[in-house]
SEGU-841941 format. One record per atom (N, C-alpha, C): x, y, z. Coordinates in steps of 0.02 Angstrom, whole numbers, padded with zeros to 5 digits, always signed. Example, Ala and Ser with C-alpha at 12.3 -4.5 7.8 and 13.67 -1.06 7.14 Angstrom:
<nodes>
+00660-00284+00390/+00615-00225+00390/+00660-00165+00390/+00642-00112+00354/+00684-00053+00357/+00645+00002+00394/
</nodes>
This chain:
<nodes>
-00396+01146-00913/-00359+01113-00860/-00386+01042-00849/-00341+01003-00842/-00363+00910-00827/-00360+00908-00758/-00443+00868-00751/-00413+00834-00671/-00359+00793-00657/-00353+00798-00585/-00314+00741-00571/-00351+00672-00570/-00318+00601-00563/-00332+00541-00544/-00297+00528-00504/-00326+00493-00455/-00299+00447-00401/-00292+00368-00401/-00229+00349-00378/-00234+00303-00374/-00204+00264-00301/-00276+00215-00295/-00289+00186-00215/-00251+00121-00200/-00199+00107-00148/-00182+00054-00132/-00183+00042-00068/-00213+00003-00045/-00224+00000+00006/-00189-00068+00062/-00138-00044+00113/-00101-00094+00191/-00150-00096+00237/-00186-00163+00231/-00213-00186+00288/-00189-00179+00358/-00108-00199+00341/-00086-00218+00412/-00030-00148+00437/-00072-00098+00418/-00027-00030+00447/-00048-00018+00522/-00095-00047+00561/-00114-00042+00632/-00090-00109+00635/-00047-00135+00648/-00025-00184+00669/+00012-00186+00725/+00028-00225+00792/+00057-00190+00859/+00108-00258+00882/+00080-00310+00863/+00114-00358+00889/+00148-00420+00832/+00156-00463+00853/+00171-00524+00820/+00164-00601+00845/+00143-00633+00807/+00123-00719+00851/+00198-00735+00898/+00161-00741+00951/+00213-00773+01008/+00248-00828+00991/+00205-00881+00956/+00224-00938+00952/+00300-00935+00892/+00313-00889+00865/+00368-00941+00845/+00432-00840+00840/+00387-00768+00877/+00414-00735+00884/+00451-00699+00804/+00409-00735+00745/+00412-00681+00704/+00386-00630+00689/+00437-00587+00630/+00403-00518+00609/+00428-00520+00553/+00396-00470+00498/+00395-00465+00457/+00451-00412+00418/+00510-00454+00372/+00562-00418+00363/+00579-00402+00296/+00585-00339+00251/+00612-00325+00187/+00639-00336+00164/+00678-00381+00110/+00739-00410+00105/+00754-00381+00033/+00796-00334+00041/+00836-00310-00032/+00892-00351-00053/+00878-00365-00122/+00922-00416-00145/+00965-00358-00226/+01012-00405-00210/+01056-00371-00286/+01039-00434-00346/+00992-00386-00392/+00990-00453-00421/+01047-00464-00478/+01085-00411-00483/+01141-00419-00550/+01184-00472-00509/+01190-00514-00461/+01228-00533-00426/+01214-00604-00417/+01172-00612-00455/+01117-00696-00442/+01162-00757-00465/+01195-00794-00439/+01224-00848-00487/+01181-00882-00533/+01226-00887-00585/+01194-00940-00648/+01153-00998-00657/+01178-01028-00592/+01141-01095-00592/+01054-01078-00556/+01043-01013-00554/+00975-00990-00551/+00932-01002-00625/+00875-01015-00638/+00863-00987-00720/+00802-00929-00693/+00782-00914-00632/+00743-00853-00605/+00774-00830-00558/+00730-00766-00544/+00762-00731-00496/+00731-00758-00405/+00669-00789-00440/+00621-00789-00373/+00663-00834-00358/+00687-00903-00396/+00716-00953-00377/+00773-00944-00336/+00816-00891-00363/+00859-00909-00313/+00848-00852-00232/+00798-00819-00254/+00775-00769-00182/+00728-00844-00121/+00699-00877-00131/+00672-00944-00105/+00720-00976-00078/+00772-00994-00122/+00849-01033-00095/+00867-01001-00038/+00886-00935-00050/+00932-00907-00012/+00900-00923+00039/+00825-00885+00066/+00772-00878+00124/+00786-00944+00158/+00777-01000+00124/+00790-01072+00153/+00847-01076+00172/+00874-01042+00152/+00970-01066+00210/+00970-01050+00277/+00919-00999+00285/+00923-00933+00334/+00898-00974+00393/+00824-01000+00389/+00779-01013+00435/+00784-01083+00460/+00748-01094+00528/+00741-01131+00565/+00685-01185+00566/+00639-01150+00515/+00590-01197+00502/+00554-01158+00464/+00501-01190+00421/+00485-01159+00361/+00426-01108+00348/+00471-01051+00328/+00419-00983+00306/+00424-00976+00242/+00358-00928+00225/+00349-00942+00159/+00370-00854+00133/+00385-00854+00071/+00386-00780+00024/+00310-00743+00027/+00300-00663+00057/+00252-00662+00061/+00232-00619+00000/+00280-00592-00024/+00288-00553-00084/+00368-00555-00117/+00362-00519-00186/+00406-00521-00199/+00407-00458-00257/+00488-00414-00262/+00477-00369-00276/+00527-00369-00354/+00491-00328-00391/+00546-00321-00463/+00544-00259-00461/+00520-00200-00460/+00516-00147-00501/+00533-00094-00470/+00531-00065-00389/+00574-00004-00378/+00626-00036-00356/+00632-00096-00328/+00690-00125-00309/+00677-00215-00300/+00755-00252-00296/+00717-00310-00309/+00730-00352-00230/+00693-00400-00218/+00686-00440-00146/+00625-00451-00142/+00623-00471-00094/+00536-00505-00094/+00528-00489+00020/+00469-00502+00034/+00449-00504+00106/+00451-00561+00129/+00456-00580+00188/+00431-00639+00228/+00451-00615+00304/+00421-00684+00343/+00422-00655+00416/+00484-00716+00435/+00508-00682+00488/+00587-00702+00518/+00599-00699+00602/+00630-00752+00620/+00646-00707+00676/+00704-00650+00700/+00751-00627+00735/+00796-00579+00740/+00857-00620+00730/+00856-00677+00754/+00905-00725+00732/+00928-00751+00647/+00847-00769+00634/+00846-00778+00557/+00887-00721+00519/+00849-00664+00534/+00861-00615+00494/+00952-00588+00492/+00972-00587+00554/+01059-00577+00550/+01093-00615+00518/+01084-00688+00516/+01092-00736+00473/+01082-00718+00406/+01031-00709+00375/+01016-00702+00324/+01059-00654+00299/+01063-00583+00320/+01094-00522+00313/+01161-00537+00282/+01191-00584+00303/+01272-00617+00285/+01273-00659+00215/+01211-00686+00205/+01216-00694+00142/+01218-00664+00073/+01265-00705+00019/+01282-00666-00043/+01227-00633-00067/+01235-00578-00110/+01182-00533-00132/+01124-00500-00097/+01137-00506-00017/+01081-00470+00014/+01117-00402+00022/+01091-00347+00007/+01087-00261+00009/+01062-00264+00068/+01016-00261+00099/+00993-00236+00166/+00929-00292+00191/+00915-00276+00264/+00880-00325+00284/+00826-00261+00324/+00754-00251+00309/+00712-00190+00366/+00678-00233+00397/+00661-00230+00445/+00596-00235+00493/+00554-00213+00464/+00465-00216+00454/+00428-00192+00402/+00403-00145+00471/+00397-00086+00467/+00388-00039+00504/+00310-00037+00530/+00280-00029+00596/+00213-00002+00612/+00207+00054+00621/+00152+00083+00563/+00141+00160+00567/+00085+00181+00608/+00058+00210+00666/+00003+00231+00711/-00036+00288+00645/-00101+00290+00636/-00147+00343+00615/-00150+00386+00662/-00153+00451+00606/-00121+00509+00667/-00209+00562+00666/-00204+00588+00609/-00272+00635+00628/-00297+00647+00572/-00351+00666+00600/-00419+00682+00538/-00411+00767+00526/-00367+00796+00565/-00366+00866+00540/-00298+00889+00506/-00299+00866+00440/-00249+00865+00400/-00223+00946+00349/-00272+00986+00343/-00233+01040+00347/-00196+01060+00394/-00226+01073+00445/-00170+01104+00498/-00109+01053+00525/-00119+00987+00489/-00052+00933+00515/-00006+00948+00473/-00050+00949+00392/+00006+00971+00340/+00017+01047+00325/+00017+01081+00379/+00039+01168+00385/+00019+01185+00317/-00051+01173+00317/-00086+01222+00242/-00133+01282+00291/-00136+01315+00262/-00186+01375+00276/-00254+01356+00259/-00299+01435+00288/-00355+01394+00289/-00386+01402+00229/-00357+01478+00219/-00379+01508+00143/-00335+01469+00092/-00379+01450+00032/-00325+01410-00018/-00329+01474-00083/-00326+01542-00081/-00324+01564-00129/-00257+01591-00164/-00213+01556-00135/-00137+01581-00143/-00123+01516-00186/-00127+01466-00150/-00118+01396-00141/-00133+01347-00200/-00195+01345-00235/-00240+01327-00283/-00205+01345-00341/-00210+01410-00353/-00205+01448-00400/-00130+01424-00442/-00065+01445-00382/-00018+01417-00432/-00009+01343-00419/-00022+01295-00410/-00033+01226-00428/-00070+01210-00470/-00098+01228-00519/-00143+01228-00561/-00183+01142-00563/-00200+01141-00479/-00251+01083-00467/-00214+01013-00488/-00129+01016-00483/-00108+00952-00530/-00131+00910-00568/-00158+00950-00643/-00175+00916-00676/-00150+00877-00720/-00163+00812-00739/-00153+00773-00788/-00105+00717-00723/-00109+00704-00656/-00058+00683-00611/-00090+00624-00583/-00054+00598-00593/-00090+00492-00584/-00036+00505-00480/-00079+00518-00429/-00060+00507-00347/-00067+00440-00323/-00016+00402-00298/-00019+00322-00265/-00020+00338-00179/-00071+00316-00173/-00079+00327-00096/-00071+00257-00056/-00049+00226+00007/-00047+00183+00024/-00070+00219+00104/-00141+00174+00128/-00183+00197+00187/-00228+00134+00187/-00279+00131+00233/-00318+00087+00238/-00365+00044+00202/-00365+00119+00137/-00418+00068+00105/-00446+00151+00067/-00514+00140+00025/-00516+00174-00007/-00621+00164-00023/-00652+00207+00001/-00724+00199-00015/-00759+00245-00055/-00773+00200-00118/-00754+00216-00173/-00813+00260-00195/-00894+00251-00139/-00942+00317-00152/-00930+00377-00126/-00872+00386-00116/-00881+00471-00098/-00878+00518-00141/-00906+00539-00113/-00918+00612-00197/-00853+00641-00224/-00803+00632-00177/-00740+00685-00191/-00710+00632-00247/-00728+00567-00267/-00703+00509-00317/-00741+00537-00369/-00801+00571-00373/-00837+00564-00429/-00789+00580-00493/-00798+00552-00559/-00770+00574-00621/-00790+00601-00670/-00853+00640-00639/-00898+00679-00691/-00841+00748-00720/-00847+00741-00786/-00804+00782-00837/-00735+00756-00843/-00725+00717-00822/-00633+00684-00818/-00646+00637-00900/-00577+00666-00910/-00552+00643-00970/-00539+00555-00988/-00514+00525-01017/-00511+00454-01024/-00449+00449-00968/-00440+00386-00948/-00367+00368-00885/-00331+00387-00940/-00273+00399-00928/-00204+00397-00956/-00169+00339-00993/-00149+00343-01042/-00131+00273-01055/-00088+00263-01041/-00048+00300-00993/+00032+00301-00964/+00016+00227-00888/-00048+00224-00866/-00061+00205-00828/-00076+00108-00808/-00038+00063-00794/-00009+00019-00779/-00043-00026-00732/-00077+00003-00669/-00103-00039-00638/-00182-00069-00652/-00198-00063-00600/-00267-00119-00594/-00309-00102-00543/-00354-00124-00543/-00426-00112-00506/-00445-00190-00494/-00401-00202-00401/-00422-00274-00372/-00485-00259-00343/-00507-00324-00368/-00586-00315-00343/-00596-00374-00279/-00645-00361-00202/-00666-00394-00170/-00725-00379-00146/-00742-00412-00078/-00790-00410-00034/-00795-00327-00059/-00855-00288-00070/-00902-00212-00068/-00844-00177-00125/-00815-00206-00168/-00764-00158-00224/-00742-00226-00269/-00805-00176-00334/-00807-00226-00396/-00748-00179-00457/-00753-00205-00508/-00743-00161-00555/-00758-00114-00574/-00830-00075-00558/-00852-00034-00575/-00838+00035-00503/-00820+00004-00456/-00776+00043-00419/-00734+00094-00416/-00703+00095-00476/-00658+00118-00521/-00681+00161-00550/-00647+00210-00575/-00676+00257-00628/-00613+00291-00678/-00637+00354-00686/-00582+00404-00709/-00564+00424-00653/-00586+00450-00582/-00555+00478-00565/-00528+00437-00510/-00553+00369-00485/-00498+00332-00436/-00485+00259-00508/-00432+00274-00523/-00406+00238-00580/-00393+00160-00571/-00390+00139-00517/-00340+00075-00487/-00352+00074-00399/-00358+00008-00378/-00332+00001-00316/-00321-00061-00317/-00295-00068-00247/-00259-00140-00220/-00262-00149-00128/-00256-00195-00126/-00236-00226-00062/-00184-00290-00052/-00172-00259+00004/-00109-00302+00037/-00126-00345+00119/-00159-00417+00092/-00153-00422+00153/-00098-00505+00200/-00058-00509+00170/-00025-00568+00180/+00015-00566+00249/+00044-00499+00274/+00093-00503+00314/+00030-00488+00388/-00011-00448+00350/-00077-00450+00416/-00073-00508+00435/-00111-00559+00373/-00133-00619+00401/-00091-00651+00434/-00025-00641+00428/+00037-00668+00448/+00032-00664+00519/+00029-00601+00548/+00043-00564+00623/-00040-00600+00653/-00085-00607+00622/-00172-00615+00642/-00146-00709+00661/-00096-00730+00633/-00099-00807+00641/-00179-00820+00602/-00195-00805+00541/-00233-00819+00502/-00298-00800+00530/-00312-00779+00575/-00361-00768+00615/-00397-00698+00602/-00408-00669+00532/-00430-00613+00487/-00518-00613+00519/-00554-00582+00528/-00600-00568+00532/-00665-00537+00482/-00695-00565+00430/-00714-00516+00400/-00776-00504+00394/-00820-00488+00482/-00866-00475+00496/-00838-00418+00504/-00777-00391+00516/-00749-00326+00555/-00697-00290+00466/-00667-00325+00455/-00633-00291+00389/-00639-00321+00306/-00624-00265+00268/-00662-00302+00217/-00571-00338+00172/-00602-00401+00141/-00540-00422+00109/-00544-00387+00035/-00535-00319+00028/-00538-00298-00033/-00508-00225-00020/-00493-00165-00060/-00491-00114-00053/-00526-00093-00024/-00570-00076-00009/-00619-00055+00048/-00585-00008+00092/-00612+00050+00135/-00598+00071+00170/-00631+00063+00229/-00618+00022+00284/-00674-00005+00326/-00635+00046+00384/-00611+00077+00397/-00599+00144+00423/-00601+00218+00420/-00587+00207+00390/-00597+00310+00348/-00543+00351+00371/-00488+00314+00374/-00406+00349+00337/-00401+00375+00313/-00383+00298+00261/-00371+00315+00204/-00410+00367+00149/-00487+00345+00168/-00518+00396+00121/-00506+00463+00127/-00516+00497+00188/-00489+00550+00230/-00414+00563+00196/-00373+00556+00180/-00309+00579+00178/-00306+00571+00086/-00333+00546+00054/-00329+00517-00029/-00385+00578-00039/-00416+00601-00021/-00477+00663-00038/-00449+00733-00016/-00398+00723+00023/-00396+00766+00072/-00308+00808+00004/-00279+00770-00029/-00238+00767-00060/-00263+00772-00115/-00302+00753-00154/-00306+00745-00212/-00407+00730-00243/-00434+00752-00191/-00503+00733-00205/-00526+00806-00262/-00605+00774-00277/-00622+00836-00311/-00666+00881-00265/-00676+00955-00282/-00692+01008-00256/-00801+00977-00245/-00823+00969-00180/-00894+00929-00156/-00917+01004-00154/-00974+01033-00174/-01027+01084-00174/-01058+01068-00118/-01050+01101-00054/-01094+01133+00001/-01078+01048+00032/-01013+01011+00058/-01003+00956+00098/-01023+00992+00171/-01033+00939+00210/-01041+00966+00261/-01005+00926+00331/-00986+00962+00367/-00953+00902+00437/-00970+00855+00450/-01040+00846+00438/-01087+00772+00466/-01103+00732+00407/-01080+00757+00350/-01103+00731+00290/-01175+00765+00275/
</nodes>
């Protein structure tokens, strides 16, 4: 049987509550059709930039931009911007980027598992050979439930990357947490640049214990004699 691998990505700005007063943006999804792009584009970003500039009142920037489960890019808007925008050619949909509250550290009984896993285990056969994308706070990468002692080589099916910052180098990484990332643009966006990183780390990091909590809790490996307090 193959272990599983995990793989860590980590939203800074998932506790996020407010937005800068001063100009009353937020941060909005913008699905674009890209079979729909006029010609006089020779990219796609190019003409996703255009469009954004028709929309607004004064100048915001692309905070991302998306190709691969779907195409559009992020930026922050106001409610005005954004209805505006919505009317223009090739926009599919316009989201509000949603704030999710962290709910609990007692995740069997949230995710209605039992306590006994001998039913449970057995026919899942430990999903092996299964590359998991988690998106949570962050990801700290000494915990034993990461270790990759006996894990096979990564997969070569496997695509991403292992961003490295502040306390998460390359060697961070292993077989068994394959990749991580962070996202922190639309934070810094809502922070009015005002990031702190005596308090959070600008890297995958888990400077909370969420994410780690819920990525172990899913997909970690089996810890010999863990204990509540560590």
């Amino acid at each position: 049987m193959k272990p599983k691998n995990v793989f860590l990505m980590t939203v800074m700005a998932i506790v996020c509550y407010h937005y800068v007063a001063a100009d009353h943006r937020k941060t909005y999804i913008v699905h674009m059709d890209k079979s729909v792009m006029p010609m006089a584009f020779s990219h796609h970003l190019h003409w996703y930039e255009a469009t954004m500039r028709t929309s607004v009142s004064k100048p915001t920037d692309m905070l991302y931009a998306y190709d691969k489960v779907m195409h559009g890019f992020a930026t922050r808007l106001t409610v005005d911007e954004a209805k505006l925008l919505e009317q223009k050619h090739g926009i599919v949909s316009i989201q509000e980027e949603p704030i999710y509250k962290l709910h609990t550290t007692r995740s069997p009984e949230f995710l209605g598992l039992e306590v006994t896993s001998d039913v449970m285990l057995p026919e899942s056969n430990s999903g092996s050979d299964v590359i998991v994308g988690v998106v949570d706070t962050g990801v700290w990468p000494g915990s034993k439930s990461l270790d990759d002692t006996g894990f096979a080589p990564i997969p070569s099916r496997w695509k991403g990357m292992c961003q490295t910052g502040r306390g998460f180098n390359k060697s961070s990484c292993n077989r068994k947490l394959i990749g991580a990332r962070y996202f922190l643009k639309s934070y810094e966006a809502w922070t009015n640049g005002t990031f702190d990183e005596n308090v959070e780390s600008r890297s995958p990091v888990d400077d909370d214990g969420h994410g780690t909590h819920c990525a172990t809790t899913a997909v970690g490996s089996v810890v010999t004699g863990a204990s509540l307090f560590g």
